[in-house]
C-alpha positions as CSV (number, residue, x, y, z in Angstrom):
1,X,-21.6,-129.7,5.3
2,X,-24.4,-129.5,2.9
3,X,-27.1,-132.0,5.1
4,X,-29.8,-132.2,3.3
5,X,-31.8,-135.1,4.7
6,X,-35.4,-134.8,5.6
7,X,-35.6,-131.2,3.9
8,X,-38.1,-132.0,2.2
9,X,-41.2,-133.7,3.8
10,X,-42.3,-136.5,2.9
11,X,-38.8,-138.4,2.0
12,X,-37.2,-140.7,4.4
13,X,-34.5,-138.7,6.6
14,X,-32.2,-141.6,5.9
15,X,-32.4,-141.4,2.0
16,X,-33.0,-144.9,0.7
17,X,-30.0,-144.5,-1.6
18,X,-27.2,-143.7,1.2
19,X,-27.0,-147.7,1.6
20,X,-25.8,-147.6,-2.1
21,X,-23.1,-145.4,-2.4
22,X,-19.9,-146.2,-3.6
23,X,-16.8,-146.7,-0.7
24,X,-15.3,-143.3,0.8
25,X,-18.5,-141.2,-1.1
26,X,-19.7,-138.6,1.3
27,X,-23.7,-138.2,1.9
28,X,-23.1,-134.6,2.2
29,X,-20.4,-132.0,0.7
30,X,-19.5,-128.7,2.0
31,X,-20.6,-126.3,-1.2
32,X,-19.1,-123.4,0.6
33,X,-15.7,-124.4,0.2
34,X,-14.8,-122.2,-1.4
35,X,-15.8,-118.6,-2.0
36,X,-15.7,-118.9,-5.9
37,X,-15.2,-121.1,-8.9
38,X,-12.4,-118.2,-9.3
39,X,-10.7,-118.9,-6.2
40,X,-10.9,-122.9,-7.1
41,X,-8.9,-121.8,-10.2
42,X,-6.4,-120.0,-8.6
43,X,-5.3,-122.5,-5.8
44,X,-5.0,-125.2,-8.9
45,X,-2.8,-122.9,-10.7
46,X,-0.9,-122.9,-7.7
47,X,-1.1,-126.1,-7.0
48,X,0.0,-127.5,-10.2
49,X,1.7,-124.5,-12.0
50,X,4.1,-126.8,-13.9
51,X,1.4,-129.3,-15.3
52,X,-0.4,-129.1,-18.1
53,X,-3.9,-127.5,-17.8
54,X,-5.3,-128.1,-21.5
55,X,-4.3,-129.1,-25.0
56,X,-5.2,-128.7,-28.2
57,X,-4.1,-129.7,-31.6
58,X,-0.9,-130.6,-30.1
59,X,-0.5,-127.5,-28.1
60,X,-0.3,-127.6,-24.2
61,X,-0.6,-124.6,-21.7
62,X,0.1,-125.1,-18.4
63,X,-1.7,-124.2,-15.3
64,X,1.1,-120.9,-14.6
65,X,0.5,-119.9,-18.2
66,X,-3.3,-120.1,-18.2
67,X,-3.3,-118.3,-15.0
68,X,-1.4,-115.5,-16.6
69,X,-3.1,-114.8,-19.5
70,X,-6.0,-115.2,-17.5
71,X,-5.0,-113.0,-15.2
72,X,-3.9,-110.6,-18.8
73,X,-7.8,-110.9,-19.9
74,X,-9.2,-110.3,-16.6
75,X,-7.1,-106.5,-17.0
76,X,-8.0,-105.7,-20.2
77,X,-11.9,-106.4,-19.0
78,X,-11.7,-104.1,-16.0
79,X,-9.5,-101.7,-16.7
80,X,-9.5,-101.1,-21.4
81,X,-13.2,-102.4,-21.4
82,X,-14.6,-101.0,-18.3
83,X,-16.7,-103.3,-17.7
84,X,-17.7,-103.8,-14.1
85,X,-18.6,-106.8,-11.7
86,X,-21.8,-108.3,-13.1
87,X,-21.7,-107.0,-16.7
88,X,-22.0,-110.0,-18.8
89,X,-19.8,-111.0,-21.4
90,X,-20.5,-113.3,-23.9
91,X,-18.3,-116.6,-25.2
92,X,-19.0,-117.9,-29.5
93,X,-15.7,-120.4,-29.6
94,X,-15.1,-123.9,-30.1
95,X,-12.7,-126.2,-27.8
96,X,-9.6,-124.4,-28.4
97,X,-7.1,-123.0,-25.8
98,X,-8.6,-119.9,-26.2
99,X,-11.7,-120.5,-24.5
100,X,-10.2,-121.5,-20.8
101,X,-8.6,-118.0,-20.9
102,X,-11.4,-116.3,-21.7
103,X,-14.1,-118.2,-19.8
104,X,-11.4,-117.9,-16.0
105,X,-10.5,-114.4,-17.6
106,X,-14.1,-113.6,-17.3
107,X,-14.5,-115.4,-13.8
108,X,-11.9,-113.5,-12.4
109,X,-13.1,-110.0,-13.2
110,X,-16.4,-110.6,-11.8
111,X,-18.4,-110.8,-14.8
112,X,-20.6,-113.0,-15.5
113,X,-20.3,-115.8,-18.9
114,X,-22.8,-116.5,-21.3
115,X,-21.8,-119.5,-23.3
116,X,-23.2,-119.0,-27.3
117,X,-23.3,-122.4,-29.5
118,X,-21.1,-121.4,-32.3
119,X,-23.1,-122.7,-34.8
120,X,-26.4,-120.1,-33.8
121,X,-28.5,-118.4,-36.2
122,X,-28.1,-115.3,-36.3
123,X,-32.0,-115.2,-34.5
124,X,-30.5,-117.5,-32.1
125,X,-28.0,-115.3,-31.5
126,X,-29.8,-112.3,-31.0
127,X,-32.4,-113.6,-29.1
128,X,-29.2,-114.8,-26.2
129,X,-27.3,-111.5,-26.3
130,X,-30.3,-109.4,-26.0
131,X,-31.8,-111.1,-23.4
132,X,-28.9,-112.0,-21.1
133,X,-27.6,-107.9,-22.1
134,X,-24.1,-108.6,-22.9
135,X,-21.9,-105.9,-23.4
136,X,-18.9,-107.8,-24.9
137,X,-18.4,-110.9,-26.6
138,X,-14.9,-113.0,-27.6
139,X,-15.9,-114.7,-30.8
140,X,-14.0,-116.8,-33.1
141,X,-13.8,-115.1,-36.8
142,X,-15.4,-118.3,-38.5
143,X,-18.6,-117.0,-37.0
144,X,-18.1,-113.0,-36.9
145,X,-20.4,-112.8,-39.9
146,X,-23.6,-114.2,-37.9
147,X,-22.5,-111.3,-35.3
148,X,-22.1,-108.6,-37.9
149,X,-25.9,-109.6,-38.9
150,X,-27.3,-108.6,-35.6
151,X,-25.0,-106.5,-33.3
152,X,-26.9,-103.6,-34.2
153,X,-29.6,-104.9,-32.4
154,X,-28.2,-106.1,-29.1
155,X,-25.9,-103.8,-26.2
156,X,-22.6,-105.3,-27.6
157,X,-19.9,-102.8,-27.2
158,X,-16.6,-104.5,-27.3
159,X,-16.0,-107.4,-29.5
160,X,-13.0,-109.4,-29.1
161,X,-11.9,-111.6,-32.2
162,X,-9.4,-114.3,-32.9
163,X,-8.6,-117.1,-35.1
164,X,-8.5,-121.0,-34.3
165,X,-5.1,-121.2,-34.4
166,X,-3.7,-117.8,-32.2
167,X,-2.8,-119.6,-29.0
168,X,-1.0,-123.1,-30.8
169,X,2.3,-121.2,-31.0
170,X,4.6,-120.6,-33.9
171,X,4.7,-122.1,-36.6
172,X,1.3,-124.3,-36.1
173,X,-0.3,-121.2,-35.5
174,X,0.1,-119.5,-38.9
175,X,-0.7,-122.8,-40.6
176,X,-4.0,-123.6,-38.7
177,X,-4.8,-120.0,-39.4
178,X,-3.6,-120.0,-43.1
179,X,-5.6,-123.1,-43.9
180,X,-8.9,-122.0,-42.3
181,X,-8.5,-118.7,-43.8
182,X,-8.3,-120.4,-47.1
183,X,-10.5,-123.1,-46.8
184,X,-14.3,-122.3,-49.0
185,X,-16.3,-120.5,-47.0
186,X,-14.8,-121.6,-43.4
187,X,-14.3,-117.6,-42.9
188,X,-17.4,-115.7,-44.9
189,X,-16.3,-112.3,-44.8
190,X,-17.7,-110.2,-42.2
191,X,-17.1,-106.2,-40.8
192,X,-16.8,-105.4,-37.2
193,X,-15.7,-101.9,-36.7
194,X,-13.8,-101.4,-33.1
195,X,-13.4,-105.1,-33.1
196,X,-9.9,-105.9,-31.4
197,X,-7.9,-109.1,-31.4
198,X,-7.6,-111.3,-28.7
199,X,-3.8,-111.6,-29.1
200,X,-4.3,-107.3,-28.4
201,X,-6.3,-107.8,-25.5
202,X,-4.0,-109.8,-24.0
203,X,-1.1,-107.7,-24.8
204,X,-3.2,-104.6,-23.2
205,X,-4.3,-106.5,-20.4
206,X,-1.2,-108.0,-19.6
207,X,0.2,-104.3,-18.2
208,X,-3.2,-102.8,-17.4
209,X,-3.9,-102.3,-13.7
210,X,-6.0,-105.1,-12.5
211,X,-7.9,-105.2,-8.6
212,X,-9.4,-107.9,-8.1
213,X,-13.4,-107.7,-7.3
214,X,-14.7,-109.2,-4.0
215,X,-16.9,-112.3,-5.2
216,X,-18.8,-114.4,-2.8
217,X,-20.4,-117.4,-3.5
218,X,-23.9,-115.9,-4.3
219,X,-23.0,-113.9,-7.0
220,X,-23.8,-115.3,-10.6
221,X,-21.4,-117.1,-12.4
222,X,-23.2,-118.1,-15.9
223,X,-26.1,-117.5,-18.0
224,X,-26.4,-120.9,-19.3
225,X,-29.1,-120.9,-21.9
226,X,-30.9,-124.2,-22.2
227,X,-31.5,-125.7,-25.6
228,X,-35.6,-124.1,-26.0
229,X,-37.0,-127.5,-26.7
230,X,-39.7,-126.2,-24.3
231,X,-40.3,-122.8,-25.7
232,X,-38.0,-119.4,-25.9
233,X,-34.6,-119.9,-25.1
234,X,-34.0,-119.2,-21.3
235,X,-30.9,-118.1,-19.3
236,X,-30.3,-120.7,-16.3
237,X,-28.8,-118.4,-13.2
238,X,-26.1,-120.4,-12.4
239,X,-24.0,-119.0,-9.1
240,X,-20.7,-119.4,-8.4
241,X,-22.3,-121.5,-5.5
242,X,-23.4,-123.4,-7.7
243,X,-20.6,-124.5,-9.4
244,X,-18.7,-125.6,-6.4
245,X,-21.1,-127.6,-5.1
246,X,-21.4,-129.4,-8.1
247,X,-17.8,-129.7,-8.9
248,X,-17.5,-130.8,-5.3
249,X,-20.0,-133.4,-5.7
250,X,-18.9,-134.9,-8.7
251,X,-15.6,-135.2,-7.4
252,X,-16.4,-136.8,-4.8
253,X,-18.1,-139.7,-6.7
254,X,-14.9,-140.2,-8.8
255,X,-12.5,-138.8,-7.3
256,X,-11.2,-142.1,-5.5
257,X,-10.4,-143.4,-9.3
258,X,-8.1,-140.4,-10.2
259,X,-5.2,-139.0,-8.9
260,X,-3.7,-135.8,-8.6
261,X,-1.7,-134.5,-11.4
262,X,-1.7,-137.8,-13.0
263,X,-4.7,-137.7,-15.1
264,X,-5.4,-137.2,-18.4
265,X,-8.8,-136.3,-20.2
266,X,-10.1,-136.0,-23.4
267,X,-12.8,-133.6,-23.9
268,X,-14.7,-134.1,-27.3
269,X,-18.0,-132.3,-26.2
270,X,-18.1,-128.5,-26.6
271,X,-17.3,-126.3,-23.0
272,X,-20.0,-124.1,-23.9
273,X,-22.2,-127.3,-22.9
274,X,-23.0,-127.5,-19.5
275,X,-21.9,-131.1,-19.3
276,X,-18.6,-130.5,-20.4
277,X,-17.8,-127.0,-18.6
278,X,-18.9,-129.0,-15.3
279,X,-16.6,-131.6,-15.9
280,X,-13.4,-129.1,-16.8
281,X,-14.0,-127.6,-13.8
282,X,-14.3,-131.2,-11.9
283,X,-11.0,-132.2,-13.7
284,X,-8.9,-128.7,-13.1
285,X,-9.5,-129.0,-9.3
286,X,-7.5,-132.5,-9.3
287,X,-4.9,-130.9,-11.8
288,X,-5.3,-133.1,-14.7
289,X,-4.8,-132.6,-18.4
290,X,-7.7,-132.2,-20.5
291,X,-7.5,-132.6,-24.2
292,X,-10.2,-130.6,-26.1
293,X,-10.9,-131.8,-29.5
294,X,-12.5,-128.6,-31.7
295,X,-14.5,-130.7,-34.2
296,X,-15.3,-134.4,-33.2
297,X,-16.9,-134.5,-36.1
298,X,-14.0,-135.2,-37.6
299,X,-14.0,-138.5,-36.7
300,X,-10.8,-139.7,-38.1
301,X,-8.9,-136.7,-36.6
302,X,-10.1,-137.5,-33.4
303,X,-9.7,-141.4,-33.5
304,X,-6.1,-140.5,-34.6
305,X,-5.5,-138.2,-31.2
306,X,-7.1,-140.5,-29.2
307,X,-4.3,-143.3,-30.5
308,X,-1.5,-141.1,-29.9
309,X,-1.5,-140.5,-26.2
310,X,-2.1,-141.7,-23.0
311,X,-5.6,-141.0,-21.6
312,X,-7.5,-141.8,-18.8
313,X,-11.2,-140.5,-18.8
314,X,-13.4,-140.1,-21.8
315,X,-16.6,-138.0,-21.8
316,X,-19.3,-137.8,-24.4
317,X,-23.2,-138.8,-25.2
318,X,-24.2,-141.8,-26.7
319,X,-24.1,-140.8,-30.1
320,X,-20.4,-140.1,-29.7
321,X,-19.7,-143.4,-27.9
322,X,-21.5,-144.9,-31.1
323,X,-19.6,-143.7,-33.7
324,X,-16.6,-144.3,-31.8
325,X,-17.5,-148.5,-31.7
326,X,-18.1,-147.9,-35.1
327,X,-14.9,-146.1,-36.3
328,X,-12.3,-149.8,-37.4
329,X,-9.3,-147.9,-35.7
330,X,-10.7,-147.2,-32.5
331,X,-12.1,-151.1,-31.6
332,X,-8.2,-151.9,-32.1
333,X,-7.0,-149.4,-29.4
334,X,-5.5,-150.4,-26.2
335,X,-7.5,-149.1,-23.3
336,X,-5.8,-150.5,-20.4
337,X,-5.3,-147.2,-18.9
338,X,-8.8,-146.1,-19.2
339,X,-10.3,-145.5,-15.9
340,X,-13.6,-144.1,-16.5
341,X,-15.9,-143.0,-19.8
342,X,-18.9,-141.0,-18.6
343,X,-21.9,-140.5,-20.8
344,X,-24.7,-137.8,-20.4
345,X,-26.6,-135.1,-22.2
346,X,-29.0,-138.0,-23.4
347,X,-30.1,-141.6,-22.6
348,X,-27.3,-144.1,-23.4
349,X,-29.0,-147.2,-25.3
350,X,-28.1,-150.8,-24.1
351,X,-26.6,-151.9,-26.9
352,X,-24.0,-149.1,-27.1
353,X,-23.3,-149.4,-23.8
354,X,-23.0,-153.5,-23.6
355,X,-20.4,-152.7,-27.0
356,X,-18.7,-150.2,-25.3
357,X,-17.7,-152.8,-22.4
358,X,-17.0,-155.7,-25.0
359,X,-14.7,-153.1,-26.7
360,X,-13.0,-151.3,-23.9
361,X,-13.5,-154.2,-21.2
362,X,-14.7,-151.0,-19.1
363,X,-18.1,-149.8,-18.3
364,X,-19.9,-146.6,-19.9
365,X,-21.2,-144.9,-16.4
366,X,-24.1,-143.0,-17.2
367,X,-24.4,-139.8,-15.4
368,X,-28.0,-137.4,-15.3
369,X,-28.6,-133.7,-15.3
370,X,-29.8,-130.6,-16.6
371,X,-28.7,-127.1,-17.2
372,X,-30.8,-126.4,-14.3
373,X,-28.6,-128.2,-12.2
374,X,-25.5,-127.1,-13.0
375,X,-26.1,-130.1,-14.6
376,X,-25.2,-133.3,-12.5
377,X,-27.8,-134.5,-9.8
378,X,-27.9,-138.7,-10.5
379,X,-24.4,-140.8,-11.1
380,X,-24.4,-144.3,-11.5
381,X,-21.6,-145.6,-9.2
382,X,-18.3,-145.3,-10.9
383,X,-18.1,-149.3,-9.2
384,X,-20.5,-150.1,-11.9
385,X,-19.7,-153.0,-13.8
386,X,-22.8,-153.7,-16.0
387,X,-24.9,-151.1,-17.8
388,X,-28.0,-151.2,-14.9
389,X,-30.3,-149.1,-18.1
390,X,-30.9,-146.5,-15.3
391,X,-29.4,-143.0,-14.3
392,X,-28.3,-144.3,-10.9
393,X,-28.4,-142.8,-7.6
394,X,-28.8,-138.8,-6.5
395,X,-25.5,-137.6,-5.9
396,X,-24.0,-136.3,-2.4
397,X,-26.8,-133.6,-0.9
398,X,-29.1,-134.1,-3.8
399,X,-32.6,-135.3,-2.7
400,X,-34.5,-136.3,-5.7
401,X,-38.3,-137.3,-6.1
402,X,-40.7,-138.4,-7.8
403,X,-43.9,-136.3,-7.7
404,X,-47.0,-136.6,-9.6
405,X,-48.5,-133.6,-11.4
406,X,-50.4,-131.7,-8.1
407,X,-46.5,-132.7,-6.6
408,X,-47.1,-135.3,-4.5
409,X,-44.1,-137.8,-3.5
410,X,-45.1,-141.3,-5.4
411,X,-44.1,-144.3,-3.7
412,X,-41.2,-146.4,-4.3
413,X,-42.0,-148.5,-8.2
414,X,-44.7,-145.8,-9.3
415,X,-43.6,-143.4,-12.5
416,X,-43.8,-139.4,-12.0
417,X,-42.0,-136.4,-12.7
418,X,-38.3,-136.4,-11.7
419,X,-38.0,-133.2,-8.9
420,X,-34.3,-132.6,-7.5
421,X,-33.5,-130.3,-4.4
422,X,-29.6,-129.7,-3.3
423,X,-27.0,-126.8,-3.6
424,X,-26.8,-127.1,-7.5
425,X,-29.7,-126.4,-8.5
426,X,-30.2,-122.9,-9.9
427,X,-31.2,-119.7,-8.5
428,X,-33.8,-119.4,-11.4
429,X,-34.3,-118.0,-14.8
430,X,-32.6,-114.7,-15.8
431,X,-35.2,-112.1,-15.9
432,X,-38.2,-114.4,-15.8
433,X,-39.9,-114.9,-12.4
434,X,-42.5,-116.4,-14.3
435,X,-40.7,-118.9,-16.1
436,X,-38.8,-119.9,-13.0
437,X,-42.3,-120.1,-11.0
438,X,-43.2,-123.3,-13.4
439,X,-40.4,-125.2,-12.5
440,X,-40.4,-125.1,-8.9
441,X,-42.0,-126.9,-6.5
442,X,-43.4,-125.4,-3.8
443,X,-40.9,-126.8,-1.0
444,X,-38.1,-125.9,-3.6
445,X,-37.5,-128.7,-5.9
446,X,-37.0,-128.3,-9.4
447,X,-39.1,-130.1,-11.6
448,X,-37.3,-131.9,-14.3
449,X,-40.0,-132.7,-17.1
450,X,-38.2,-136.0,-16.7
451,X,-40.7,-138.9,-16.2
452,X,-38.9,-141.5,-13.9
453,X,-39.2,-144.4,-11.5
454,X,-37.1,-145.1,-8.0
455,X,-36.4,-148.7,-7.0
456,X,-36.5,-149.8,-3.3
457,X,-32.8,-149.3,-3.1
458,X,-32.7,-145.4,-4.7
459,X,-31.7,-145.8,-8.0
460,X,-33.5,-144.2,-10.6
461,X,-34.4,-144.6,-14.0
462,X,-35.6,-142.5,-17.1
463,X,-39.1,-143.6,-18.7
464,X,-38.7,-140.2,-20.8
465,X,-40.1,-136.7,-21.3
466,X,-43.1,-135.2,-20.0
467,X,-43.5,-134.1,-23.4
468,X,-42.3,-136.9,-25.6
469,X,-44.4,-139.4,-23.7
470,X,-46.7,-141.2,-27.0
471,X,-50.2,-142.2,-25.8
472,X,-51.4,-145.1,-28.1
473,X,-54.9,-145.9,-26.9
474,X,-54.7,-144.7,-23.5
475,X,-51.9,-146.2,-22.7
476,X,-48.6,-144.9,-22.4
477,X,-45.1,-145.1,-24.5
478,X,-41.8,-144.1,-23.9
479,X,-39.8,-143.5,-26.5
480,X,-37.0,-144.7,-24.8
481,X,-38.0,-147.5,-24.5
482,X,-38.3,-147.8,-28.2
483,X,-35.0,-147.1,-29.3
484,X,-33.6,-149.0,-26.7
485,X,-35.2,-152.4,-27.9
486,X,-35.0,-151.3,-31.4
487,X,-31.3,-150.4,-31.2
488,X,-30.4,-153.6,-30.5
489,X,-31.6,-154.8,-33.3
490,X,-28.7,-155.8,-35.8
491,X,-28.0,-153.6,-38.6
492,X,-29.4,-150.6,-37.1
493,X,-26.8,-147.9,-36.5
494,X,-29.3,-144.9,-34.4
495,X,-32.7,-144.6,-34.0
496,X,-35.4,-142.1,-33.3
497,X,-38.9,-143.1,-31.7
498,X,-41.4,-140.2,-31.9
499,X,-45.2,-140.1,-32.0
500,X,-47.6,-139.9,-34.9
501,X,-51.1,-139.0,-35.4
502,X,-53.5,-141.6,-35.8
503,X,-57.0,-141.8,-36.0
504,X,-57.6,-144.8,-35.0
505,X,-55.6,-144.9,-31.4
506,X,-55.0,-141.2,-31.0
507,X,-51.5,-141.5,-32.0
508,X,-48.7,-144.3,-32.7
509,X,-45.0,-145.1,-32.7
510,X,-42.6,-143.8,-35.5
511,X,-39.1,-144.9,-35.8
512,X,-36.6,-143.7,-38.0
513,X,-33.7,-145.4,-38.7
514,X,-30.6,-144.7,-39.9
515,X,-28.4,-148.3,-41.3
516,X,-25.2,-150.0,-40.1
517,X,-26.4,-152.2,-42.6
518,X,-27.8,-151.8,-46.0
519,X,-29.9,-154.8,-46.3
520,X,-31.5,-154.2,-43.3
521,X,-35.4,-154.5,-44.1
522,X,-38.7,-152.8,-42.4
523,X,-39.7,-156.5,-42.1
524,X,-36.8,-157.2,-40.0
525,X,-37.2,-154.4,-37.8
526,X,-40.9,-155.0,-37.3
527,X,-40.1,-158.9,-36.4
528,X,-37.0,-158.1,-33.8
529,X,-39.6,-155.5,-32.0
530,X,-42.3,-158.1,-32.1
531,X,-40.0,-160.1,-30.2
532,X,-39.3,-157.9,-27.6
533,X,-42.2,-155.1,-27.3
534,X,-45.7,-155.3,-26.1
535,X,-48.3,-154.9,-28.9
536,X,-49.7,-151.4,-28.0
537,X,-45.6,-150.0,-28.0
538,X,-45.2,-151.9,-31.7
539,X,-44.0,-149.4,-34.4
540,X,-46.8,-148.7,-36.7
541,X,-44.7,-146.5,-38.7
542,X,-40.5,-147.5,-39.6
543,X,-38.5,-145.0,-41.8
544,X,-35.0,-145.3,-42.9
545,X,-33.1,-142.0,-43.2
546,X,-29.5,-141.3,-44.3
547,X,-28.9,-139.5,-40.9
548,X,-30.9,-138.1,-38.0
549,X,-31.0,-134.2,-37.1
550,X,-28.8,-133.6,-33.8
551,X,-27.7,-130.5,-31.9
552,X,-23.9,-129.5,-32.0
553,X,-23.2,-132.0,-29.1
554,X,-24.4,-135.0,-31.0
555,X,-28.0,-135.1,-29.3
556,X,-30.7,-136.0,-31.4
557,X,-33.5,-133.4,-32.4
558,X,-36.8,-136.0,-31.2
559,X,-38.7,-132.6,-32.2
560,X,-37.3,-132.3,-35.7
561,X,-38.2,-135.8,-36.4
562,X,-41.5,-135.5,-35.5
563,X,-42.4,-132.5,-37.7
564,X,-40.9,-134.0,-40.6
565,X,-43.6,-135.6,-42.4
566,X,-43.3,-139.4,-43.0
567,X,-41.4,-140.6,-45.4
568,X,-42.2,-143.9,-46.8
């Protein structure tokens, strides 16, 4: 097992939050399990060969079938490609069925994934497969153009195309394809020459000889690139190591709710996300089916799928949860079968979180991480009833601190940098010793830029960011804080708290505000945070704006609103 008490000097040997735990959760897991997140695969294709795996637009596969065409990929990697264990190959695809082939596909020939957001630039783009090195890349044609713009540049040599709709089966799949095709500028043109279809691929692969590469739990699974909200865009080394460990953990903090084969999951947030690839992986292990919804977005659509099944576990961040409580079909639902609705990638506000339980009669269980740590290191337990506005307790052998900024351990009550040590966190930052030398501690924590607080009992909670921390005449704000008072404000539909120069205090607080109601006034705002905020934390500056900038998971861009000038 994975013991991790008293590692780090300083912290109780007992860990405070032990005593906390939810019934039947372990202190400790056993990360070396298993040799592989490959070899998890295969024994749930086993396993559960009959059930389905994923779905999409209507369309199941089943754990056989994926671990076929899987297995077809995997041949056409090693043996048409020639690619070798450790080349990295590169993913640009929504959630469509297509991306669990490729992403085991890869896995299984020993390469190593690096997830692209779809929606890149094509600097974004470049900047990932240049620095990461990939030699091949499976895109969706929707975004081949942004490729063609900048392949030149990078060491791509094999590029594998298909279309949205090439795995839904006949006849949805000439009609998905036929209306994207068709649809204004959903397809620009683009030019790839050598490019080959997925559907080929598989076809290739499927005969090609295929010998399976010795992988052992060292060996890197994923260049996960995080979002560069602190600077250049960096590729987290994340080993198959640590992957198990984290699907083991997670599992065991919810794994007494679900049950084998039974389960089924809907999956609105992107797999290229960390959140959500952890959570497929958390999911496949205990054979359920998980739903992926390609454009969530398209909130009607998904409301619509949502209705028409059975489901059992919802995941998503808080702006997803939001517009869900906001959407009049999905308040009328039944969710008596709901078990659990997880929310990370961001804070979840009180209000949306008290909504979500007056809607669903079930609690929104807010779960912490980062790329870093392959991302989950703080769960709230799953027994959870009431939102508790904190993150919740370090998960089995995690030990988490707080440390101020020369890295000392804070006592219990005082605020400091979040640092986490256990079997998830990552080897470092591809190709940047440097980079990676930041963000370590010197007993081998990793240091969050999360500003947080432990209680007596080991429960944690978020103040904010190192970075977006607002100091209004010495003292200081969390924005946070802010939205979370001011998004209980009625009328209000999301919120934004940044900082803003001022001469007079060094700088103040900015909200921006987007309306659930149109008469709702400046004056209003100012008098609901009067009534709930301490002077200093006031806004000094309230904007309304039609929406607020977010990343293609539904986070919002804090750093985009602050370098928009005001608007008043």
């Amino acid at each position: 097992m994975e013991n991790t008490a008293a590692t780090i000097s300083g912290l109780p040997a007992d860990r405070p939050w032990l005593t906390a735990y939810p019934p039947g959760v372990p202190a400790d897991i056993n990360a070396d399990g298993f040799a592989s997140i490959t070899e998890v695969f295969l024994q749930s294709c086993r396993k559960f060969r009959d059930l389905p795996a994923f779905s999409c637009m209507g369309k199941s596969m089943t754990y056989e079938e994926l671990d076929r065409q899987a297995r077809a990929f995997a041949g056409y990697l090693q043996s048409v490609a020639k690619l070798s264990k450790g080349d990295r190959v590169a993913i640009m695809m929504p959630n469509i069925l297509q991306y669990p082939v490729v992403v085991f596909g890869i896995l299984r020939a020993g390469c190593i994934v690096v997830n692209c957001n779809p929606l890149y630039t094509p600097r974004e783009l470049e900047h990932q497969l240049k620095d990461s090195g990939a030699k091949a890349i499976v895109i969706v044609e929707n975004f081949a153009g942004t490729l063609e713009a900048v392949i030149g540049k990078t060491d791509i040599k094999h590029v594998i195309t298909t279309q949205l709709g090439d795995l839904l089966g006949f006849p949805k799949r000439m009609l998905v394809n036929y209306l994207v095709k068709h649809k204004k500028k959903l397809v620009p043109p683009w030019n790839l020459p050598g490019s080959v279809s997925l559907k080929s691929a598989l076809s290739a692969g499927k005969s090609a000889p295929f010998n399976p590469p010795s992988i052992v739990n060292t060996d890197l699974a994923f260049l996960q690139y995080t979002g560069g909200t602190t600077g250049v865009s960096k590729g987290a080394m994340l080993t198959h190591r640590n992957l198990v460990a984290n699907m083991e953990q997670v599992g065991a903090w919810t794994g007494g709710n679900l049950h084998e084969g039974k389960e089924v999951v809907f999956q609105p947030l992107p797999l290229y996300h960390i959140f959500a690839l952890s959570s497929a992986l958390v999911f496949m292990k205990l054979g359920c089916e998980t739903v992926l919804i390609a454009n969530p977005r398209d909130l009607d659509s998904f409301v619509k799928e949502l209705s028409s099944r059975r489901w059992n576990v919802l995941t998503g961040v808080n702006t997803l949860f939001n517009s869900l409580l906001n959407h009049p079909e999905f308040v009328k639902m039944d969710f008596s079968q709901m078990k659990l609705a997880f929310g990370g990638g961001m804070a979840v506000q009180r209000a949306v979180a008290e909504r979500w339980k007056g809607v669903t009669g079930k609690p929104l269980i807010e779960a912490y991480g980062l790329t870093e740590t392959s991302p989950g290191a703080c769960i709230n337990p799953i027994t959870l009833q009431d939102f508790s506005g904190g993150i919740g307790l370090p998960i089995c052998s995690t030990i988490m601190t707080i440390r101020d900024d020369d890295e000392n351990i804070l006592p219990v009550g005082q605020a400091g940098e979040i640092c986490i040590y256990g079997p998830q966190v990552m080897l470092g930052y591809w190709q940047r010793p440097e980079e990676t030398a930041k963000v370590m501690t010197r007993d081998g924590a990793f240091k969050s830029g999360d500003i947080g607080v432990m209680d007596s009992d080991g429960f944690f909670k978020i103040v904010d960011r190192k970075k977006d921390m607002i100091l209004v005449s010495g003292f200081n704000v969390y924005p946070n804080e802010i939205e979370d008072v001011v998004a209980m404000c009625p009328g209000v539909l999301e919120v934004c708290a940044v900082a803003a120069a001022d001469e007079k205090s060094g700088e103040v607080v900015r909200v921006v505000i987007v309306k659930k109601d149109p008469a709702l006034t400046k004056e209003a705002v100012m008098s609901h945070c009067k009534a709930n905020l301490t002077g200093y934390k006031l806004p000094r500056i309230i904007e309304f704006w039609s929406d607020l900038p977010k990343t293609n998971v539904g986070k919002v861009l804090r750093r985009e609103v602050k370098n928009t000038p005001v608007k008043l």
